[in-house]
Structure formats: structure tokens, C-alpha cells
N, C-alpha and C positions, 0 to 999 in steps of 0.2 A: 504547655510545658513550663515548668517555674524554673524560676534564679539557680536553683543547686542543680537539674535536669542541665541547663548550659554550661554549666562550668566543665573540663576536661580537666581539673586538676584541684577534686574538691580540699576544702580544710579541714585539718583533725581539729573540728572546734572544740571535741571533749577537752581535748589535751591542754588547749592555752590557756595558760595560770595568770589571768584576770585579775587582781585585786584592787581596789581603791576604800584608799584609806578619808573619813572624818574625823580627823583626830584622835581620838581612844577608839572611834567604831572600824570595823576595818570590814570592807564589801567582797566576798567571795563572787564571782558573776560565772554562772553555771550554763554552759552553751553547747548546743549540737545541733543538727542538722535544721531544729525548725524555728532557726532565726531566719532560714529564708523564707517567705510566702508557701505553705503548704494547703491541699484544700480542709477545709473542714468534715471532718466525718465524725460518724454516730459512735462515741465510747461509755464506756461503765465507769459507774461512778468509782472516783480513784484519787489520790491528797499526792502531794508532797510536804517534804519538810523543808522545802524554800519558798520564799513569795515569787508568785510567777504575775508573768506581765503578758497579757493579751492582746494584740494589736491586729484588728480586724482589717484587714487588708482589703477586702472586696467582700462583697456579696449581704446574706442576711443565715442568723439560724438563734440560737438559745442555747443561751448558759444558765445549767441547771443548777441551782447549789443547795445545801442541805436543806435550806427555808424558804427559798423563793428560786425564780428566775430570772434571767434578764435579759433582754432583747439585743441582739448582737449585728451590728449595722457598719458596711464602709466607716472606715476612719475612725472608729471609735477604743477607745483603748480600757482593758480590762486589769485589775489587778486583784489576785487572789491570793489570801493569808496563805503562812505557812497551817500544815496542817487540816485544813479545808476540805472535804470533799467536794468534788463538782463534777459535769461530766458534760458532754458539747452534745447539739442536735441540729443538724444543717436543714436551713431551708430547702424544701424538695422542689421547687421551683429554682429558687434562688441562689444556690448554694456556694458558699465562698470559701476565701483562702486567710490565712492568719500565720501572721510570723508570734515567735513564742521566745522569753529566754526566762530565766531565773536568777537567782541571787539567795545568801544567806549573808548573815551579819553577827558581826560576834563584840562582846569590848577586851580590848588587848591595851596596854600599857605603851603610853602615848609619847610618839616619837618625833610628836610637836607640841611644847608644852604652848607656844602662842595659837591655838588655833583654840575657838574659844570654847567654852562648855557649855556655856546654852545653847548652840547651834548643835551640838553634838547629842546634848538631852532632847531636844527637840523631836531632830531626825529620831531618834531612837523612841521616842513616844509615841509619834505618828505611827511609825512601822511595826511597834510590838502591841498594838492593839486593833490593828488590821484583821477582819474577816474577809470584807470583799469591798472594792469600791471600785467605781464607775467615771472616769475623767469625760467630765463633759463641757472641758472646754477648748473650744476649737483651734482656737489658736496655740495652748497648750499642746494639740493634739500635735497639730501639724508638725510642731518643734521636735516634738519626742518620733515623730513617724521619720522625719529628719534624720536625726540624730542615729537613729538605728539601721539607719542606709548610709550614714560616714563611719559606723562602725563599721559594717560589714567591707563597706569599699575599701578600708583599712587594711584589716586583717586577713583581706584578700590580694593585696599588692603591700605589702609589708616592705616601708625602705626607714631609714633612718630618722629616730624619733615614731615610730609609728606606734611603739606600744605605751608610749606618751600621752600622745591624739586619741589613743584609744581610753585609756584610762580617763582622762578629760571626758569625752566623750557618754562615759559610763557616767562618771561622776555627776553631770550636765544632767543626765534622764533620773536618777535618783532624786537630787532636785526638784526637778518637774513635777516627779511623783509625790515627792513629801506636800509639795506646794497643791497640787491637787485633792490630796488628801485631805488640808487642810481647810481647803477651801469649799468639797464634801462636807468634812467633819470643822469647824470651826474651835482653834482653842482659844485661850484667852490669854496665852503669854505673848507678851510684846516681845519684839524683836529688834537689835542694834547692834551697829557695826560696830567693832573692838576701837578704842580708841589707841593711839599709838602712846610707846614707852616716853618717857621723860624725854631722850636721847634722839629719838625722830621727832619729837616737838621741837627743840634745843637747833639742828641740825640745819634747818631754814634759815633762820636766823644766825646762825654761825657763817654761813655762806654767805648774807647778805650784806653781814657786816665788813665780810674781809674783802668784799668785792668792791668798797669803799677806800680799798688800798692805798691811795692816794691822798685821805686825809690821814693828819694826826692822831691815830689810834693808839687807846693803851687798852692795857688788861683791866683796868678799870673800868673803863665806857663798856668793853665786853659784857662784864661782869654785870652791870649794870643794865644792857641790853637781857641777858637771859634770868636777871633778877635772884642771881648767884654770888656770892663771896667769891675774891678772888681767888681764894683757896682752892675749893670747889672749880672755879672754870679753868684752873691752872690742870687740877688732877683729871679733866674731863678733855680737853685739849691734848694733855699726852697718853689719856687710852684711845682716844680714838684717831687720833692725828702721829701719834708721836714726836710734836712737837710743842716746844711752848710758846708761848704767845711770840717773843719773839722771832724765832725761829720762824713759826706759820706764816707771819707777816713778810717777815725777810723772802721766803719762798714764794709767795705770793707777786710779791710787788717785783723781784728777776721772772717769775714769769710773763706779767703783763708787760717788761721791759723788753722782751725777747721777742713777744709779738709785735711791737711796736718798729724795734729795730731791725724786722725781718720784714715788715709791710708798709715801714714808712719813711718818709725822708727829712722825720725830724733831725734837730741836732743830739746828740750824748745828754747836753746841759738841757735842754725842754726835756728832754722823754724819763731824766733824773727829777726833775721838779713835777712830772705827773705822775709818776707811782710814789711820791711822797717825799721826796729827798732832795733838800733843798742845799747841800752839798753835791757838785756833781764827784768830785775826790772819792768822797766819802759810798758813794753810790757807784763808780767806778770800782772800788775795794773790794766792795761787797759781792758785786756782780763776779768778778773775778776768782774771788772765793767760793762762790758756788757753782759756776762754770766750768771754772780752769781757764779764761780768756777773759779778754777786755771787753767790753760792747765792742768795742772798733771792729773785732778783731773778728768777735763772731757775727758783725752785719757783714762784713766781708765772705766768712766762709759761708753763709747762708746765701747773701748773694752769688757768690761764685758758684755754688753747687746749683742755684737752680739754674744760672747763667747756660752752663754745661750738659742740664736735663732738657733745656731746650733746643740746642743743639742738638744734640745728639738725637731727640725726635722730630 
């Protein structure tokens, strides 16, 4: 009896609108009933116009294709071009079961310009010169045979985020697929990871410096740090910060003040002389300015409220 025979409450798999997107390529994913384990039986030669993907689930038989054939064995995974005839022959001793889905792929107008284009050219080389090929690597195998048992377990207990996981999911065997193909057919373009914009290089380093709070920092040492004019790190500070240097620093150095005075039993004057402020007056002001209270005032109400959350549990 197979996976869809048990079920009491099968899926309209025709119907779920599947997509997964690579950047300009976008994955229709074409599903019915023999994404479960079906047995293999004897058909006529017959095409689609999606590439389909074969996963021999048990047993043994032959896949016939227009030119050749090929031998069809437990765990072994098949992918057939769009357009292709081919047609199954079950071993009569042996005879097995295969789960099946499809896909087509189109280019559509990219609704992530960072997602990068040779990865997109790639995939789309691999797959549009596809007639037939044969994954024969086992470990690959087992991922994708994986992978299409957390789709199905997905889309069969469907809760929140599940058309997420599944998309993921899809996206993951695509993947697999290009990479096997490749590894089939070997090309010659190298492959690298997108490096990051100006602004996530910048970004590190912006953190690291202000986490130094506590020393004399200016917009110059900044500057200097990310190898920017001051111009430059002033207009970069308030796109992404909305503040300026001063401003970020001020903010900064009240919040290290606030952990300080909420977890320790310095005095005003030391925890004013360690986020950088060698006035405690002057560091008093400020804090109060940004607050609306004194340090005094608010180790108090921090201490009082947890004083109270303890009690009370």
C-alpha cells in the first residue's frame, strides 16, 4: 500500500502555487499525486514540457529515451529535459516504486537586484541544455531523496511558515540538481560569493569603534578608521544611524551608563569617567537629557522595580 493509499485526507497537490524564485529566474514546481512512491509500470513513449525529476524509490526497471537507455536502481535519481520523450519498463522480477514531480522556469524582472547574476546565468545554462542526466552521487542523492520527504511532510500538516520551508525546500533540490548536473556535465565558469556593499564592509567597523566609548573619540579618528573624509562619515552616520557623530557617541556612552548603573555598585563619578566623561556635572546633564532623570534617580527606579519583581514572585 503506498504514502497517498494511507492518507484519509489526501492533497489537492495540483492546486498549490509553488514558486521559488533565483533572482530574474522564477521556479514554477508542478505536483500531483506521484510525488508519493508509486509502482512503476510499462508506458508509451510520451514528453512534457517541464523538466521532470525521477527518484527511484525501490526496486529496478529502464528508462527508455529517444537514444539510449538507462538502468533504474533503488535511490537513484533521474532528470528528464523539458521536451524529451521517454517511457519506463519495470523489472518483471523486480519491479519498483518512484516518486516523480516537475518544474518549469521562466526569466521575469528581478525583484532582488542583490541576488547575483552569475549564479542566475549559471542555474539557467545548466537547466536549458538538459536532455537527460543521471545523479550519481550518493550522497547528493540521499539529500534530495531527503528533502522531498520534508516537502511532502510539509505540505501535508501545513502550520505557520510552512509555505516558507517548503519554498526553501524546493529551492535546496534545484540546487542539488544544478550541482549535479554539473558535476555530469562539467563547465568552466568559476563561481564566488557576492562580496558585500561599501556600507556592510563600513558597518563592522563602525561598531567596533563606538564600542570604545569610553575613549576620546572624534569624527576624525572615525574617519580615519573607515578611510573616509569627514564629510563622507558625517553623511553616512546620519543615513544610517540618524545621528551625528555626536549625537551616536552621546547615545552610546548613556547606554553603557545605564548598564552599568543597573548592574553595578559603582559610584556616578567612576561609571561618568568610564564611558568617557571626565566631568561627572557634565555627564550627569547629558544623561538627564537623554533620559528625562539623573543616573541617581534612574539606579533607583531600576533598582526598585526589580526589588518588587522579586517579591512579588
Amino acid at each position: 500500500m503506498t504514502n497517498l493509499q494511507n492518507r484519509s485526507v489526501p492533497v489537492a497537490w495540483g492546486q498549490l502555487n509553488i514558486k521559488v524564485r533565483f533572482g530574474p529566474l522564477l521556479f514554477d514546481i508542478l505536483l500531483d499525486n506521484n510525488i508519493y512512491p508509486m509502482t512503476i509500470v510499462r508506458n508509451k513513449k510520451h514528453n512534457h514540457a517541464a523538466i521532470e525529476l525521477q527518484f527511484i524509490d525501490s526496486g529496478i526497471g529502464t528508462l527508455v529515451l529517444e537514444d539510449r537507455e538507462q538502468q533504474l536502481e533503488t535511490g537513484s535519481i533521474h532528470i528528464i529535459g523539458q521536451h524529451i520523450f521517454h517511457s519506463f519498463e519495470p523489472d518483471p522480477v523486480l519491479p519498483g516504486e518512484r516518486s516523480t514531480f516537475r518544474f518549469t522556469f521562466q526569466d521575469v524582472p528581478s525583484a532582488d537586484p542583490g541576488f547575483p547574476k552569475e549564479e542566475a546565468e549559471l542555474i539557467k545554462a545548466a537547466l536549458s541544455r538538459l536532455t537527460h542526466c543521471q545523479l550519481t552521487d550518493p550522497i547528493r542523492n540521499r539529500t534530495m531523496f531527503r528533502l522531498l520527504a520534508e516537502a511532502r511532510t510539509e505540505m501535508e500538516n501545513p502550520a505557520v511558515g510552512s509555505y516558507t520551508k517548503v519554498l526553501s525546500v524546493f529551492a535546496q533540490m534545484i540546487v542539488e540538481l544544478v550541482r549535479g548536473i554539473q558535476t555530469e556535465h562539467p563547465a568552466d565558469r568559476a563561481y564566488a560569493i557576492p562580496r558585500k556593499d561599501k556600507y556592510d564592509q563600513w558597518s563592522y567597523l563602525i561598531d567596533s569603534f563606538f564600542s570604545n566609548c569610553h575613549k576620546d573619540l572624534t569624527l576624525e579618528m572615525l574617519a580615519d578608521t573607515l578611510n573616509l573624509s569627514t564629510k563622507q562619515t558625517h553623511r553616512l552616520l546620519k543615513k544610517h544611524f540618524n545621528a551625528s557623530f555626536k549625537h551616536k557617541l552621546m547615545h552610546t556612552r548613556v547606554e553603557v551608563a545605564k548598564d552599568l548603573l543597573r548592574t553595578s555598585s559603582l559610584s556616578i563619578e567612576r561609571i561618568a569617567g568610564d564611558v568617557g566623561y571626565s566631568s561627572t556635572q557634565y555627564f550627569c546633564h547629558l544623561f538627564q537629557q537623554k533620559t528625562g532623570m539623573t543616573p541617581s534617580e534612574y539606579r533607583y527606579m531600576e533598582r526598585s522595580g526589580h526589588a518588587a519583581a522579586s517579591f512579588n514572585n
